[in-house]
N, C-alpha and C positions, 0 to 999 in steps of 0.2 A: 504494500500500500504506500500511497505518499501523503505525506502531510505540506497543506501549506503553508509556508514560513513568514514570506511577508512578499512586497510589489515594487517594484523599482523602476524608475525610469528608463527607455529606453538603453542608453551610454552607459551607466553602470553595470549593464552587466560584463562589460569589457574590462571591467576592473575585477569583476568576481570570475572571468574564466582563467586567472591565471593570478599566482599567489605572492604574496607582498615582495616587497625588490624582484618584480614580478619576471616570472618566466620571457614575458612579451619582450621585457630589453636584457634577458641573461644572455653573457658574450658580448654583449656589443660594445664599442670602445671609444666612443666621443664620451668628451666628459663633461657634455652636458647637455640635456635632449628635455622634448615638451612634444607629448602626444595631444590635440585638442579638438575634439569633437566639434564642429565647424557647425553644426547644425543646433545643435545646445547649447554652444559655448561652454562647456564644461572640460576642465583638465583632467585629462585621464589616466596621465602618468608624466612626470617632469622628473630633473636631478638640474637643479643647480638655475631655476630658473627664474630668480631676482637676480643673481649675480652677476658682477660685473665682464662683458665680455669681449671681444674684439669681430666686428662682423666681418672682415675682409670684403670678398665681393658682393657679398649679400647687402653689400651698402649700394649695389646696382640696383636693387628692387626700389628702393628710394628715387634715386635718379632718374628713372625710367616713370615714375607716376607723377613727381614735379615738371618733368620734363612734359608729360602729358599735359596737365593744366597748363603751359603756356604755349602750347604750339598751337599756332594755328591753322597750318598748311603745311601739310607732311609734305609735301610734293619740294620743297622750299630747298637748298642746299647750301652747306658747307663744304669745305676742305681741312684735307688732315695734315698736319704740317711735317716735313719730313724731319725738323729737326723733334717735335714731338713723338715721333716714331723710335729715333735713335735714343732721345733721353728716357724712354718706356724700357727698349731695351736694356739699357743698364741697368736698368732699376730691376730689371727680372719680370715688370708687371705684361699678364695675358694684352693680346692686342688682336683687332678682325685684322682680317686677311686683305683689308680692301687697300687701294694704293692709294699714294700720297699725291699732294697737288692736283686730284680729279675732282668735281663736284661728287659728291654723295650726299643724296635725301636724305632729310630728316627720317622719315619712314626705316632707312635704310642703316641709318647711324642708331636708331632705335633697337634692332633685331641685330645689330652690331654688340649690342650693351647689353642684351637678353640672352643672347644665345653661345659666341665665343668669350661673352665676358670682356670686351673691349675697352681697356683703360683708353684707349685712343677715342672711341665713339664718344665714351662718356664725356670727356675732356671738350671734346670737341663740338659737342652738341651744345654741353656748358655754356662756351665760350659764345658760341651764334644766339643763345637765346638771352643771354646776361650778359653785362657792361665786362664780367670777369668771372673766373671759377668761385674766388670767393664770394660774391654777388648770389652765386647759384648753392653754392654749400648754407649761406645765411636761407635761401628759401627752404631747402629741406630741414634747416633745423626748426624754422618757424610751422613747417608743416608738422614736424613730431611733436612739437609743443601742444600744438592744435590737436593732433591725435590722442593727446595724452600719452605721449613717449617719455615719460619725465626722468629718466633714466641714461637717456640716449644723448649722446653729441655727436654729430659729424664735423671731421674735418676735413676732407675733400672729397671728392666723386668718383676714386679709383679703389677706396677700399684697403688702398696699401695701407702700413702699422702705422700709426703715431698715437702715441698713449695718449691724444686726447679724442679722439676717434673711437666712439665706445659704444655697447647700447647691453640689453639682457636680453635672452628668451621672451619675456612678458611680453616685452616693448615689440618687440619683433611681430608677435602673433598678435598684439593689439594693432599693427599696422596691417599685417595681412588681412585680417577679418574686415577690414573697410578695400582695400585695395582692390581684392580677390570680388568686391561688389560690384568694380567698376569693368567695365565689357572691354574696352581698347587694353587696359593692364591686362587682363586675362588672356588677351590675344598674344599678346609679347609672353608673357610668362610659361604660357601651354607651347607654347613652338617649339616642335621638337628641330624643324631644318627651314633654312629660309634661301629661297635665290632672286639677288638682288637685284636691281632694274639693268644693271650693266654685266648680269651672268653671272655674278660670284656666287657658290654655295655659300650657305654655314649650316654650320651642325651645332647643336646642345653640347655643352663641354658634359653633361651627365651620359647625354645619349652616347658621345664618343667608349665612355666608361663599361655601360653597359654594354654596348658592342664586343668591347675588348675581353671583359671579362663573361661576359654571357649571364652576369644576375641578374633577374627582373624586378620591378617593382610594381605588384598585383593594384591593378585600379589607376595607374599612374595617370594622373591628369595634369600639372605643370610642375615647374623648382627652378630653382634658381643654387649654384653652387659658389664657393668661394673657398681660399685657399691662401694664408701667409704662413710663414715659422712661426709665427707668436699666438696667431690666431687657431693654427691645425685647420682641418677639413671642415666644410662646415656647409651645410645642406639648408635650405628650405624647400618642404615637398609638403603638393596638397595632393590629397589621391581618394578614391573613391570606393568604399566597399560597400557593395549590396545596394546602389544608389546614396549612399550615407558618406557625407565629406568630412575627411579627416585633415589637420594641416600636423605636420612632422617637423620639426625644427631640431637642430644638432650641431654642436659646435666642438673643439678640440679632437676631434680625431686627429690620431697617430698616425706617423708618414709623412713621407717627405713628396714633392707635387705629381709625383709621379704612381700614387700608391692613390688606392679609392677607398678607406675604411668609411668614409660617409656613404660611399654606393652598398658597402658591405651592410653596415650596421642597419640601413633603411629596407634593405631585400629582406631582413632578418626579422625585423619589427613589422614590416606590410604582409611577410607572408606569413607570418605565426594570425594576426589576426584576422585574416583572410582564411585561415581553418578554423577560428574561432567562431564565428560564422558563416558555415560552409554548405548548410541545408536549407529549400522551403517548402513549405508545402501551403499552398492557398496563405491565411492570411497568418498562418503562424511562420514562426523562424526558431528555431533551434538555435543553441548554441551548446557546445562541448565543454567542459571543465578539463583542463588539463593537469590538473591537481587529482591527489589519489583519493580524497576527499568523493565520497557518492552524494555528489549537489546536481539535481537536472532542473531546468528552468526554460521557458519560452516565453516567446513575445506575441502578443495577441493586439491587433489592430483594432483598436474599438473608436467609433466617430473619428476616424480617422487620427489616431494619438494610440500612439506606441504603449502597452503595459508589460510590464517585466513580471511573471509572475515565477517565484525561485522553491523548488522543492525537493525535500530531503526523503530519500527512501527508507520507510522504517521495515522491519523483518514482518 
């Protein structure tokens, strides 16, 4: 027989199919991640997520949504300057593939900054749309103020280290949850390849990842990646299980730029809950305990609103 124990919302039960320092993120190796149910807004599992942290290129998600509120004619163009190219170089920072001294659209400088992570796009784009870079780092900080980022400073548009260039998990996923609203960001964000008005591919530095090492990420629907020595690997991924949107966020992984433990730790955490949820049948769902624990529980649709109902098998 079963007894019923009690009723839970929806989200919770992804906290109860798997046990405290929970199974969902055992092995994984950023050292510091926020699972957040996109559709509840409820956190489902975090390490380290007031702290203070270094975003690297995920300071391109910023860029690319201020840069959206002031453009007003993608079609419009800049130029990337060659001596910009060479001092990137030195600096080690990622750059697109596109040449120097040509026109390139905005449109194009945009999927430049979203997909190969181009400290040149962003720089560049900066510059055309503001009197100066500084000019444009002052608008994204006034945008995270505005967000309620009150943790966060930027100080430039490429993500590279300077300890005052800072922000936490919170802040991050308190930006995403408004961003991920807006339709043009979601287009940039979700592109996994883009070819440019004058023939250039580009690929997703994730997508590149996944290709090489062949792990997937169940549900995948966009991210944005980023990568310094001070910073580690650092992921933002929103992805979709069962129609239900999840955002993933992960910073310090281990390895050096050549190493994907953000690709690793993310296949690790989307595919475990992705069997967490693995059945349906009409308006119930299932869910599996992967604890040794004898807990079974389903979710029943009633007026359209999700009820968790959780019960323990007695003898």
């Amino acid at each position: 027989m079963f007894q019923t124990l009690f009723k839970l919302s929806l989200s919770t039960i992804l906290l109860l199919s798997f046990s405290v320092k929970t199974e969902l993120f055992q092995n994984t190796k950023s050292s510091h991640y926020l699972l957040l149910d996109l559709e509840q807004g409820e956190v489902l599992e975090e390490k380290g997520k007031s702290e203070k942290i270094y975003p690297a290129s995920l300071t391109k998600m910023m860029v690319v949504y201020v840069a959206l509120n002031h453009i007003e004619d993608k079609q419009k163009t800049a130029i990337i300057s060659p001596n910009l190219l060479k001092e990137l170089r030195q600096q080690g920072a990622a750059i697109s593939n596109y040449p120097s001294q040509t026109p390139i659209s905005y449109e194009d400088l945009l999927y430049g900054i979203a997909l190969p992570s181009g400290a040149d796009c962003s720089i560049t784009l900066a510059k055309a749309l503001f009197p100066t870079t500084d000019a444009f780092v002052q608008a994204m900080n006034q945008e995270a103020k505005q967000l309620g980022m009150l943790h966060s400073h930027f100080d430039n548009v490429t993500g590279l280290h300077s300890p005052n260039h800072y922000t936490t998990l919170e802040d991050l996923s308190r930006f995403l949850k408004v961003a991920l609203k807006n339709q043009h960001f979601r287009n940039y964000f979700s592109a996994i390849k883009y070819t440019s008005k004058t023939g250039i591919t580009l690929s997703h530095t994730l997508y590149r990842d996944i290709q090489k090492t062949g792990l997937k990420i169940p549900g995948y629907q966009g991210s944005k990646t980023g990568y310094t020595a001070q910073a580690g690997h650092c992921l933002a991924l929103w992805f979709n299980q069962k129609g239900h949107p999840f955002l993933y966020l992960a910073t310090g992984g281990p390895g050096d730029v050549y190493t994907s433990s953000h690709l690793s730790d993310a296949h690790l955490v989307t595919s475990r809950l992705a069997k967490a949820t693995k059945k349906s049948f009409g308006p119930f769902d299932f869910f599996y305990s992967h604890s040794k624990e004898v807990f079974f529980s389903y979710c029943l649709i009633q007026s359209g609103m999700p009820h968790l109902y959780l019960f323990q098998h007695g003898s």
